[in-house]
C-alpha positions as CSV (number, residue, x, y, z in Angstrom):
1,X,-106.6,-24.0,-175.1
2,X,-109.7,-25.5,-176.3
3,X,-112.6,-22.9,-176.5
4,X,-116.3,-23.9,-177.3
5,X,-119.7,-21.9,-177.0
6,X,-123.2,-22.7,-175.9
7,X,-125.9,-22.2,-178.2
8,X,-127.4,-18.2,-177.6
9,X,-130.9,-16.7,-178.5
10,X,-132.0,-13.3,-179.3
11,X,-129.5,-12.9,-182.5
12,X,-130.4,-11.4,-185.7
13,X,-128.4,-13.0,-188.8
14,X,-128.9,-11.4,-192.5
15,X,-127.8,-13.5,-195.4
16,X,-125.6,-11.3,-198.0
17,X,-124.6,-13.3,-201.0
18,X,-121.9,-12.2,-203.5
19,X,-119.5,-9.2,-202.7
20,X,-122.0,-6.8,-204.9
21,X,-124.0,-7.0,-201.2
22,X,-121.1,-7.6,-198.4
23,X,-118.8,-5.5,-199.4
24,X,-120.6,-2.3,-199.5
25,X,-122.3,-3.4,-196.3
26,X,-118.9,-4.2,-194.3
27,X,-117.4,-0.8,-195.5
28,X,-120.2,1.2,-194.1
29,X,-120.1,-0.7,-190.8
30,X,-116.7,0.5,-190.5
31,X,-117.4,3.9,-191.3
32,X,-119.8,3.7,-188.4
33,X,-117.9,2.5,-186.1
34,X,-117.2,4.5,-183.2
35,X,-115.1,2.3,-180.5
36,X,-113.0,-1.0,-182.0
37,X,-112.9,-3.1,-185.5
38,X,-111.5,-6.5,-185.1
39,X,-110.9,-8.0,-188.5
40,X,-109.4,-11.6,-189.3
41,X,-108.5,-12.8,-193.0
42,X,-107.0,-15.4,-194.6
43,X,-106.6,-13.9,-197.9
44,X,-105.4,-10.6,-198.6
45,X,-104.3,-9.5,-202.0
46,X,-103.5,-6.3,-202.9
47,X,-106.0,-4.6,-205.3
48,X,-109.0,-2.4,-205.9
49,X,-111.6,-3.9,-202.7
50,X,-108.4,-4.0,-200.7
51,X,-107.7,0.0,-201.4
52,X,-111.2,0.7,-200.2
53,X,-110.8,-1.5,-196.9
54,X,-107.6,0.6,-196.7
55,X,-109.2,4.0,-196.9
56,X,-111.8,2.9,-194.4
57,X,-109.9,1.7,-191.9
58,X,-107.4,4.3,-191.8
59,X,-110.3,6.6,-191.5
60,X,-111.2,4.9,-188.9
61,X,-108.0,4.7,-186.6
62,X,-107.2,8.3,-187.2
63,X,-111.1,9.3,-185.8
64,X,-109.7,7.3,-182.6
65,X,-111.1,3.6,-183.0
66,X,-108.8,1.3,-182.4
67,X,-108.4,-1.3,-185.1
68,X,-106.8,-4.5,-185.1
69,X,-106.2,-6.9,-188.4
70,X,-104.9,-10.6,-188.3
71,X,-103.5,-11.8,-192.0
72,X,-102.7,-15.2,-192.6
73,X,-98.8,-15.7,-193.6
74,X,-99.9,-17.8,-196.7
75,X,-103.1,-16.4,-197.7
76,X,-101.6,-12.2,-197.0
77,X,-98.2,-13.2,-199.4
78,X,-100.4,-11.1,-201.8
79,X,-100.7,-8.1,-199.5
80,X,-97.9,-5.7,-200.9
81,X,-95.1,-4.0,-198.6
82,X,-97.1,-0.3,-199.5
83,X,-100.4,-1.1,-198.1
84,X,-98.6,-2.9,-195.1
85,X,-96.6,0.2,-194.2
86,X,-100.2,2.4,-195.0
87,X,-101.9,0.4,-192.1
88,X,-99.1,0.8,-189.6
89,X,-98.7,4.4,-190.3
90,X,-102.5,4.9,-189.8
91,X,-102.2,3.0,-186.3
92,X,-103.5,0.3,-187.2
93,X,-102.2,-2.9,-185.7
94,X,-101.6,-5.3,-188.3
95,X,-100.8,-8.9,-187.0
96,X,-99.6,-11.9,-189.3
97,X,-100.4,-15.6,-188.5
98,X,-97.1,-18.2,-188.6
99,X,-95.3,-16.6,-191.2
100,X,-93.8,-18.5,-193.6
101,X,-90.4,-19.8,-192.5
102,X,-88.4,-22.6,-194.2
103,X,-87.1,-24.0,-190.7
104,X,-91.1,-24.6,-189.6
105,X,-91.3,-27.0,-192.4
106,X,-95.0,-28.9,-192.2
107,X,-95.6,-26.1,-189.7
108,X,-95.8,-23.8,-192.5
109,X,-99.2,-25.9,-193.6
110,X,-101.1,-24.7,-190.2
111,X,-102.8,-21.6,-191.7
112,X,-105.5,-19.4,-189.8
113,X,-108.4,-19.4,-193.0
114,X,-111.3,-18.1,-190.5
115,X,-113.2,-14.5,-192.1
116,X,-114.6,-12.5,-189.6
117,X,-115.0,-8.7,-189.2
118,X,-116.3,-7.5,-185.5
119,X,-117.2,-3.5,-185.3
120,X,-117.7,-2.2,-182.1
121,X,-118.0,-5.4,-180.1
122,X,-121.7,-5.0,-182.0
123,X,-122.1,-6.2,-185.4
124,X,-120.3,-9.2,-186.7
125,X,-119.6,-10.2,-190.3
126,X,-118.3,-13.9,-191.2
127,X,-118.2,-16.4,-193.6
128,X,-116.1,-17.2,-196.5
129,X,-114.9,-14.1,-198.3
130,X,-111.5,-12.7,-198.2
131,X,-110.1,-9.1,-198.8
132,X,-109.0,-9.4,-203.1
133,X,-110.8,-8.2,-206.0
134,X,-112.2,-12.0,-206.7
135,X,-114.8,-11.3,-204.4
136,X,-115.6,-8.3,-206.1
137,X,-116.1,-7.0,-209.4
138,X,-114.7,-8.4,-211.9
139,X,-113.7,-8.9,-215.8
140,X,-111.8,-12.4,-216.0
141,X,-113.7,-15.2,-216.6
142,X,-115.7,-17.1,-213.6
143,X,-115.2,-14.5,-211.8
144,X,-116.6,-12.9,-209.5
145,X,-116.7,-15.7,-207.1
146,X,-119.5,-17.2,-205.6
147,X,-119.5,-16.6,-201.9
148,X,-121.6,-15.5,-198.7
149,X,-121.7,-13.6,-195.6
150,X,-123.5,-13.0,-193.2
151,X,-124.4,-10.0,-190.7
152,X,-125.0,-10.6,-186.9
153,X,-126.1,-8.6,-183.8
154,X,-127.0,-10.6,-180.9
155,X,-125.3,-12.4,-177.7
156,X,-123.7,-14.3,-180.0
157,X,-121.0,-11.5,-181.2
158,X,-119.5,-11.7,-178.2
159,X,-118.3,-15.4,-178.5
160,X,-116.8,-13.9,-181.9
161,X,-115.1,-11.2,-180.1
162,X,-113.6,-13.6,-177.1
163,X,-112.8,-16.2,-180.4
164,X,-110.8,-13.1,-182.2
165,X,-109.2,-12.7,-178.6
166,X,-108.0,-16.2,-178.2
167,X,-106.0,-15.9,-181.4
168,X,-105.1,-11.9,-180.5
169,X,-103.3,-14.0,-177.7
170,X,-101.7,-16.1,-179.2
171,X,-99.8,-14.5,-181.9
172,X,-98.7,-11.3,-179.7
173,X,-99.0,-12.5,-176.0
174,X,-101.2,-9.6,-175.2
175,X,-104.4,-10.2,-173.4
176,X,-107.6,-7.9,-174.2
177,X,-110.6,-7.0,-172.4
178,X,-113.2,-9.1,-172.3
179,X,-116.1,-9.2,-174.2
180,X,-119.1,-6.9,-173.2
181,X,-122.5,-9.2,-173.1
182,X,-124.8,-8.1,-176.0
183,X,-128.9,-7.2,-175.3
184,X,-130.8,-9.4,-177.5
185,X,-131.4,-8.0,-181.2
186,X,-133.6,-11.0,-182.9
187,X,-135.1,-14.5,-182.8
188,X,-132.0,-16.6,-184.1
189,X,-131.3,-19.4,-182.6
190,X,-126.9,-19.4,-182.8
191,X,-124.2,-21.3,-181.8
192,X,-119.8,-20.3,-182.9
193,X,-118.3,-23.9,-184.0
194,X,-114.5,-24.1,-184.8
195,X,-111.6,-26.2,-186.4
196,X,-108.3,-25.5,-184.8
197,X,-106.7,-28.4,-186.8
198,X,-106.9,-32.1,-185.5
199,X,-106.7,-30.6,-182.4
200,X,-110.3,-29.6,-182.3
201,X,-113.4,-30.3,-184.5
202,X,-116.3,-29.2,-183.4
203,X,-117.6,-27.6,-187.1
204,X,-117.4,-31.7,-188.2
205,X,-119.1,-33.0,-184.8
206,X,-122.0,-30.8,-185.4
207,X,-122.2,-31.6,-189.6
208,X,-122.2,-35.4,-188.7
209,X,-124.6,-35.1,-185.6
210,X,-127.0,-33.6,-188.0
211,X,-126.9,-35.1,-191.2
212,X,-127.1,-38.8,-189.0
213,X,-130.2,-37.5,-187.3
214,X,-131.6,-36.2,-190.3
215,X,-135.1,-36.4,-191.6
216,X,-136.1,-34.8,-194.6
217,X,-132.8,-33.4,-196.3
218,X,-129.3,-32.4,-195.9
219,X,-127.9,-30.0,-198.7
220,X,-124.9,-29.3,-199.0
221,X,-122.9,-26.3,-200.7
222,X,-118.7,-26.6,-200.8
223,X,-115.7,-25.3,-202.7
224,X,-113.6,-28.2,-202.7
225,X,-114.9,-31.2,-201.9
226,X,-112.5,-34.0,-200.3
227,X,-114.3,-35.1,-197.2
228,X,-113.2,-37.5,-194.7
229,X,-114.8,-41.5,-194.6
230,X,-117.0,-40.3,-191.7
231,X,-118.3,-37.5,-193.8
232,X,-119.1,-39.8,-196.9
233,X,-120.8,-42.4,-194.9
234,X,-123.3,-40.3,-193.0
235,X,-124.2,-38.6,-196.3
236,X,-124.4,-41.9,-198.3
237,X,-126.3,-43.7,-195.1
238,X,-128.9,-40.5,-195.1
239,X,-129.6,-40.7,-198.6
240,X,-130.1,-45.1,-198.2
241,X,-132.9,-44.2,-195.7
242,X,-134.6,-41.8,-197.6
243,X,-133.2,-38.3,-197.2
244,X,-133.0,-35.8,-199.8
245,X,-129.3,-35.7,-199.9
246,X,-127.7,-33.0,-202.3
247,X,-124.0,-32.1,-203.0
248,X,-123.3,-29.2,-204.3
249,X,-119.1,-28.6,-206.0
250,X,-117.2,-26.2,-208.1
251,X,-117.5,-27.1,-211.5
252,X,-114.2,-26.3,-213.9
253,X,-114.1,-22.7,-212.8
254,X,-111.7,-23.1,-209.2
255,X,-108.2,-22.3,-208.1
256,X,-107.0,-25.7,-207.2
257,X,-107.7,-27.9,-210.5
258,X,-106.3,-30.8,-208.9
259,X,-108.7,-31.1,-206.1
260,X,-111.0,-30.5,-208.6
261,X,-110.0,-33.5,-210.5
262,X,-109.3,-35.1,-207.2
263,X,-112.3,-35.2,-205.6
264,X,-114.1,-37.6,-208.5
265,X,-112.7,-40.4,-206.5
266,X,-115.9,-40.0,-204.2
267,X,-118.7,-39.7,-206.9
268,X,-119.4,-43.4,-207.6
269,X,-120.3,-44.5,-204.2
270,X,-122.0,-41.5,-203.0
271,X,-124.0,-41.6,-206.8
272,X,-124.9,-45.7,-205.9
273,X,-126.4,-44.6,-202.6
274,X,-128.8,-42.2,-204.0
275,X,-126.6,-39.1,-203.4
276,X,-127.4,-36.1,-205.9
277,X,-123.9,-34.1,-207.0
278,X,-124.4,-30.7,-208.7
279,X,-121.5,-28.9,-210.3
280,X,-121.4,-25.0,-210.0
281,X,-120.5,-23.8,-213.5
282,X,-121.0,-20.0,-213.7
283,X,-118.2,-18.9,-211.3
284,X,-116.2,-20.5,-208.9
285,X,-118.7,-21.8,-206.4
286,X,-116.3,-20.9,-203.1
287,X,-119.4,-20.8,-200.5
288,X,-119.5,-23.0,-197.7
289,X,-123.0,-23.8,-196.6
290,X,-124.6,-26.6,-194.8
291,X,-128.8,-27.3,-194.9
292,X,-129.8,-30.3,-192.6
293,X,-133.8,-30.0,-192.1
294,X,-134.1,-26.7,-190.4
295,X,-130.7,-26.7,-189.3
296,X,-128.0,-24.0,-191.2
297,X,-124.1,-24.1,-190.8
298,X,-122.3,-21.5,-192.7
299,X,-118.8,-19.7,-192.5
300,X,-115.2,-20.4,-193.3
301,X,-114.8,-24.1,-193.5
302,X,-115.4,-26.7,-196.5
303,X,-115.2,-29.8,-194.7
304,X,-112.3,-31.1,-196.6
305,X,-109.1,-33.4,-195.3
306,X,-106.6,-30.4,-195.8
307,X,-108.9,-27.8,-194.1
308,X,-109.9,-30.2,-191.0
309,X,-106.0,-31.2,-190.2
310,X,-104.0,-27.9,-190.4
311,X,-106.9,-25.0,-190.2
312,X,-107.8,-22.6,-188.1
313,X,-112.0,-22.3,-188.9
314,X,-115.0,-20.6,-188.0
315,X,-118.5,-21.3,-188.7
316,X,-122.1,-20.0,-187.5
317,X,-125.0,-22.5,-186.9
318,X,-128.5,-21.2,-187.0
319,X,-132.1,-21.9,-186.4
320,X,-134.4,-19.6,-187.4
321,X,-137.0,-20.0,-190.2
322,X,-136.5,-17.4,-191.8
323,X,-132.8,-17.6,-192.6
324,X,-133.3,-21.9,-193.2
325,X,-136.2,-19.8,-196.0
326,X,-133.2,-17.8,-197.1
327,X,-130.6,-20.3,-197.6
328,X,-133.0,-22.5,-199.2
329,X,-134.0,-20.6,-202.1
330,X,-130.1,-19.7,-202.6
331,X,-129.1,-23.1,-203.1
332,X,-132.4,-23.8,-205.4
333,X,-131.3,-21.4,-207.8
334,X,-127.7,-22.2,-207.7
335,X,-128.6,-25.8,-208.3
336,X,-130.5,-24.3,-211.4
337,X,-127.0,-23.3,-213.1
338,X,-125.1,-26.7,-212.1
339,X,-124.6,-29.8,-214.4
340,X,-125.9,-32.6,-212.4
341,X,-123.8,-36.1,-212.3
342,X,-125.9,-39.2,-212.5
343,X,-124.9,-42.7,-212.3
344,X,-125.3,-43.7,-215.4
345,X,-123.4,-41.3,-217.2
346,X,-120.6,-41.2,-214.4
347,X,-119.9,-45.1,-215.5
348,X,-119.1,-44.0,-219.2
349,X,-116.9,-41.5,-218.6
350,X,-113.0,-41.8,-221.2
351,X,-110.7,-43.8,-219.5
352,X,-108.2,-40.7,-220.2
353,X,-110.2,-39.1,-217.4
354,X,-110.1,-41.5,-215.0
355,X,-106.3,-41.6,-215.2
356,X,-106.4,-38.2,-214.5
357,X,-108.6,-38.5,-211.4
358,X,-106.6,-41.4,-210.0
359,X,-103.7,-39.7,-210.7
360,X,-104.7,-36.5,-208.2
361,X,-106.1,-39.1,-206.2
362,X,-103.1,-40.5,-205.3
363,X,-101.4,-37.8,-205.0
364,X,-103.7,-35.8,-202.8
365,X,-103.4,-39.0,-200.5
366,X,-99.8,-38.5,-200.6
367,X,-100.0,-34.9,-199.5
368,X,-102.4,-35.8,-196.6
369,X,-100.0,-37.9,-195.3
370,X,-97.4,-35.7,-194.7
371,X,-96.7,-35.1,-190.6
């Protein structure tokens, strides 16, 4: 069933950057919360944040809210068999998305990777984070990992709660109520976008529609960075007539070194078109944010070949100033601690690395064309 929103006004969106400022935030919403928590991860790994979700939402269920939790079959492998039976004991109604299963062969690579927390059919949390400790505080190097979130009230949550529903569906055959409507709360302009695989795309409809009308800049924030031909060309086409075009990657801090090496294949064109690429080298740069003029996408989806054919996404777009204000001045100081690739010094780069990045190349081209 395809499901897509209208945009809503009357929302209020806060920006929360790193887990130092989510985390705490999304725990003490749950400690509030008096009726229902709907919670949806991809990644869940056992640890020290994960405890402290734990604790809070088996508080929670025993003071009588009903709390509901989708894991993804991949991304919760890290989840252990203790804190699994600690949810269910609590009451606590713990769902997993297509587990893995040898028989479902490329089936196994549909994964649910959307991040969204709904307390009370009120506040909404969502972007890119995941319940493990590399969100959080942490002692290995690049970490912790550089992500967002952000905090709504408004109309909007309710297209959260009916999105959380469809997939509730799905995976148990249960139906829940529907959605309450939501007074206004602020002046934010929002609108849910999804990816539900090739099957829908809406998150990549709005990017290109934007970026091809754009007029002064289109900035661009993204873990891994393989996007498809359609992607590249409106990028490379905004920056021939003049727009400020800016890509921002993870440098050599990330968990998938090949797409890493992978992704070079795109630099020389974008580059000759007048495209500025950034690499993140702090931390793993795992945000996924979108700046088109006034015009902010943000949530779970990097825009990549592998995410856009087997993923279940979710993403927020905004207008409102003060949030595009926001956003802004994040990206502006994470572009101050990135290495920037020009041109010039792309072309003189060892053969031995090129043979690396054709190599991954190749092979991610292989991988993508597996049915």
């Amino acid at each position: 069933m395809r499901q897509r929103f209208n945009w809503r006004g009357g929302n209020q969106i806060q920006l929360m950057v790193d887990g130092e400022q989510f985390f705490p935030a999304m725990l003490a919403a749950i400690e509030q919360a008096e009726s229902s928590l709907l919670l949806e991860f991809y990644l869940a790994i056992s640890g020290k944040i994960t405890d402290r979700f734990i604790h809070a939402l088996t508080d929670a269920a025993r003071r009588g809210v009903i709390v509901r939790l989708i894991i993804d079959g991949f991304g919760g492998r890290g989840l252990s068999r203790a804190d699994r039976q600690r949810l269910q004991a609590a009451g606590i109604r713990l769902v997993i998305y297509n587990p893995l299963q040898l028989n479902k062969l490329t089936r196994n690579f549909a994964r649910d990777h959307r991040k969204l927390m709904v307390v009370d059919e009120r506040i909404a949390f969502i972007g890119g984070a995941g319940l493990a400790d590399e969100y959080w505080l942490s002692e290995r190097p690049g970490c912790p990992w550089h992500e967002v979130m952000c905090r709504i009230e408004g109309p909007v949550v309710a297209d959260l709660v009916s999105l959380y529903q469809q997939l509730w569906f799905r995976c148990t055959g249960k139906s829940l109520p529907a959605p309450s409507a939501r007074p206004d709360q602020g002046p934010a302009l929002m609108k849910v976008t999804t990816v539900q695989g090739l099957y829908q795309q809406d998150i990549k409809v709005a990017f290109l529609n934007h970026v091809n009308a754009a007029r002064e800049r289109v900035w661009l924030a993204t873990a891994y960075f393989m996007p498809s031909f359609s992607i590249r060309s409106a990028l490379r086409k905004a920056a021939e007539r003049g727009v400020d075009v800016r890509v921002m990657v993870a440098g050599p801090y990330t968990d998938q070194f090949w797409v890493y090496h992978a992704s070079k294949r795109y630099y020389r064109r974008l580059l000759k078109a007048g495209v500025r690429i950034y690499e993140y080298e702090p931390r793993f740069l795992h945000a996924k944010v979108g700046l088109v003029d006034t015009w902010v996408s943000l949530g779970s989806c990097n825009l990549d070949h592998w995410n856009l054919r087997w993923n279940l996404e979710a993403n927020v777009e905004v207008v409102e100033p003060a949030l595009t204000a926001q956003v802004e001045q994040l990206i502006r100081a994470d572009l101050e601690q990135c290495t920037e690739i020009t041109a010039s010094e792309w072309s003189k780069r060892p053969w031995y690395r090129k043979l690396k990045e054709l190599v991954w190349a190749l092979l991610s081209q292989l991988v993508l064309k597996i049915k």
